[in-house]
C-alpha positions as CSV (number, residue, x, y, z in Angstrom):
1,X,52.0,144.9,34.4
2,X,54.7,142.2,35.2
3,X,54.2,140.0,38.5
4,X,56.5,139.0,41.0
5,X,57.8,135.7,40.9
6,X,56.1,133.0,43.4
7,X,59.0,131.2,45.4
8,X,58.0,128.6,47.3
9,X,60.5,128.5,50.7
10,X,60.5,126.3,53.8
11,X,62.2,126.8,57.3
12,X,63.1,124.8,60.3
13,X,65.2,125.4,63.3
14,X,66.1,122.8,65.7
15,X,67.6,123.2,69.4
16,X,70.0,120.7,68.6
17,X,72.1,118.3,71.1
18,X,74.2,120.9,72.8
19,X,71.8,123.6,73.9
20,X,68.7,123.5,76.3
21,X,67.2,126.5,74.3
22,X,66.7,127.4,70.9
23,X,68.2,130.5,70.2
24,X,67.2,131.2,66.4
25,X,64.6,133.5,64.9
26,X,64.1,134.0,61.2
27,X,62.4,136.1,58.9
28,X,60.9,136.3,55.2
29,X,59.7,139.1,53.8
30,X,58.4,138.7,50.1
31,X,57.6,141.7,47.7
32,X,53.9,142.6,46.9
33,X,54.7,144.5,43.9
34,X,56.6,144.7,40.9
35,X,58.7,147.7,42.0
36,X,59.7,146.7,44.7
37,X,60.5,142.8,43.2
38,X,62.7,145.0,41.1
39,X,64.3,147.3,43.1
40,X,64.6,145.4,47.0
41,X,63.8,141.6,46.2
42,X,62.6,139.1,48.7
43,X,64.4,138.8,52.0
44,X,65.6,135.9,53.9
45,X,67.1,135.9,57.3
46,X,68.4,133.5,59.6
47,X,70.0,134.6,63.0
48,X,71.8,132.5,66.0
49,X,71.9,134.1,69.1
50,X,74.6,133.5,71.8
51,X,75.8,134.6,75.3
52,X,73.1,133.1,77.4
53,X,69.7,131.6,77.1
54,X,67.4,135.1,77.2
55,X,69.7,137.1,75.8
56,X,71.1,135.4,72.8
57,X,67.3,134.6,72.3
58,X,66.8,138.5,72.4
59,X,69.7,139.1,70.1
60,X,68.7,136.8,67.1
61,X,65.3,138.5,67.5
62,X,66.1,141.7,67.5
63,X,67.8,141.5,64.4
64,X,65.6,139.4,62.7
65,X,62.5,142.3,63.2
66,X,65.8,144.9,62.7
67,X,66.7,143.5,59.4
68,X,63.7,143.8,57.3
69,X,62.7,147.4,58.1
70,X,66.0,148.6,57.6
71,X,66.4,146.6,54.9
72,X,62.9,148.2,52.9
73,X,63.8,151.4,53.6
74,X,66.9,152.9,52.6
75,X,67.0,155.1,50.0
76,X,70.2,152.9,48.6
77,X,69.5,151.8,45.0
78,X,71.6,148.9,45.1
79,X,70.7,146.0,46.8
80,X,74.5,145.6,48.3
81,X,74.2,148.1,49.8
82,X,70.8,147.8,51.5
83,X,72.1,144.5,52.8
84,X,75.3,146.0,54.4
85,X,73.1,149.1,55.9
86,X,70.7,146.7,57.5
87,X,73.0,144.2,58.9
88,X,75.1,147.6,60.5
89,X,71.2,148.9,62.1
90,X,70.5,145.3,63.6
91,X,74.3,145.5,65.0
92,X,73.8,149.1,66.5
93,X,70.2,148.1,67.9
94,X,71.9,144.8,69.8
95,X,74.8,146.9,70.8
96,X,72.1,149.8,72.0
97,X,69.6,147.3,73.8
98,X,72.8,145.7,75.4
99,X,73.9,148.6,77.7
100,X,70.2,149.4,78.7
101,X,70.8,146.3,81.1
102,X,73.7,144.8,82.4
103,X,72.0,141.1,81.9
104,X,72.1,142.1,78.4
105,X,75.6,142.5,78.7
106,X,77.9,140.7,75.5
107,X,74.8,139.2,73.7
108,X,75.3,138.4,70.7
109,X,74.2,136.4,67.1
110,X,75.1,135.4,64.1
111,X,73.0,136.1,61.0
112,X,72.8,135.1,57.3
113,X,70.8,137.0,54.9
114,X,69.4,136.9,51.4
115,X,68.1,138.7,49.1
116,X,66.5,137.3,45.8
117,X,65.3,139.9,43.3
118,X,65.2,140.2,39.3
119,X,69.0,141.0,39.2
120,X,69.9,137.7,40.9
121,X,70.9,136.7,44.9
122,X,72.7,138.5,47.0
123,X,73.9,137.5,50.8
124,X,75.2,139.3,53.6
125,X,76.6,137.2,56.5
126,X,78.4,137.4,59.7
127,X,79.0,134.3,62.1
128,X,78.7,130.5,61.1
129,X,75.3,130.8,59.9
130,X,76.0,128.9,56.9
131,X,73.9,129.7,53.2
132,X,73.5,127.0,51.1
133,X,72.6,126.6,47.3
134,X,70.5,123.3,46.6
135,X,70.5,123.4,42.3
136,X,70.3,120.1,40.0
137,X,70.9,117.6,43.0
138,X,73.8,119.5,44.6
139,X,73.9,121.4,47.8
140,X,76.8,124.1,47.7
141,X,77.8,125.8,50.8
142,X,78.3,130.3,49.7
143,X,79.7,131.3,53.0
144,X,82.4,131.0,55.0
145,X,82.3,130.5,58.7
146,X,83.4,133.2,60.7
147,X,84.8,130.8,63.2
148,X,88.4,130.3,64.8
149,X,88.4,126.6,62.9
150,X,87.8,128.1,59.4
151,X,90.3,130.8,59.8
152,X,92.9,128.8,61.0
153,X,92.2,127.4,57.5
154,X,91.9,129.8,55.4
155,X,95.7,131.1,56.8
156,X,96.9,127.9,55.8
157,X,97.6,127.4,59.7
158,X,95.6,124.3,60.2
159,X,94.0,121.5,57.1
160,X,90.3,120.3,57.3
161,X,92.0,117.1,58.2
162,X,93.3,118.4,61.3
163,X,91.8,121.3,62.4
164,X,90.3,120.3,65.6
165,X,93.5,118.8,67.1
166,X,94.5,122.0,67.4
167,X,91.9,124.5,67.9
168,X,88.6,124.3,69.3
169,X,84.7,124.2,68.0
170,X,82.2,126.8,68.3
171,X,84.2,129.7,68.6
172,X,83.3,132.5,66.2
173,X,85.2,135.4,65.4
174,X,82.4,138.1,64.1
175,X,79.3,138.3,65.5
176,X,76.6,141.1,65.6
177,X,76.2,142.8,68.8
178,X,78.8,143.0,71.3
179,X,81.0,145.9,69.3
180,X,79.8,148.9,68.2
181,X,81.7,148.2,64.5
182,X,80.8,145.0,62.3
């Protein structure tokens, strides 16, 4: 019988210098069999909640214990595909747990996931919840932000250069949670 490969991960959040809180909650869920190595892989999961101390707190964790059981147990045999499904059930559980109370009200988070199995990586990502790539002494960012800045890039409306003359930080244009569609 073939093993699972042993990957050795480390995590961190930080508050940072703008917030009073930290609003991020991860999750790692790695295989315990062969079978499932081959057909799910290990999951990674990083999400940034917004909209308010408790609830953007509530948000990233919601879809950080969201992510993984969705994740394990679609029937889906392609890992794609699993990814996309999970990331829409930790968007419908926000949106669900946000009209239960009006303090929950527009919560929101970002959220950056990755899958590592025998066919090779696979992310799924909405926000600015950035995944990097750290291979022979060079870090590579694999997402783009999902953020008024980058866009205005990406259009070709703004450069790198000068992109915030004109339009301002920290405002993200996809999020999970506050519409029912992702």
């Amino acid at each position: 019988m073939t093993s699972v490969p042993v990957v050795q991960y480390a995590s961190r959040t930080d508050v940072g210098m703008r917030r009073a809180a930290n609003q991020d909650s991860l999750a790692v869920r790695m295989c315990t069999d062969f079978d499932e190595w081959s057909r799910c892989g290990h999951l990674f999961a990083v999400a940034d909640g917004m909209g308010g101390h408790a609830v953007g707190d509530l948000a990233s964790r919601i879809t950080v214990s969201t992510l993984p059981l969705a994740y394990y147990k679609q029937e889906a045999t392609d890992v794609e595909t699993r990814l996309r499904l999970a990331i829409i059930a930790a968007n419908k559980a926000i949106n669900d747990k946000s009209r239960e109370n009006r303090e929950f009200e527009g919560m929101g988070t970002t959220c950056s996931v990755l899958s590592l199995s025998e066919a090779g990586a696979m992310i799924g990502h909405v926000g600015d919840s950035r995944v990097y790539r750290v291979r022979r002494g060079r870090i590579e960012q694999l997402t783009f932000d999902h953020s008024l800045q980058w866009e205005m890039i990406r259009l070709g409306r703004a450069t790198a250069e000068n992109v915030e003359l004109y339009h301002p930080r920290n405002v993200i244009t996809r999020c999970l949670g506050p519409d029912l569609a992702v």
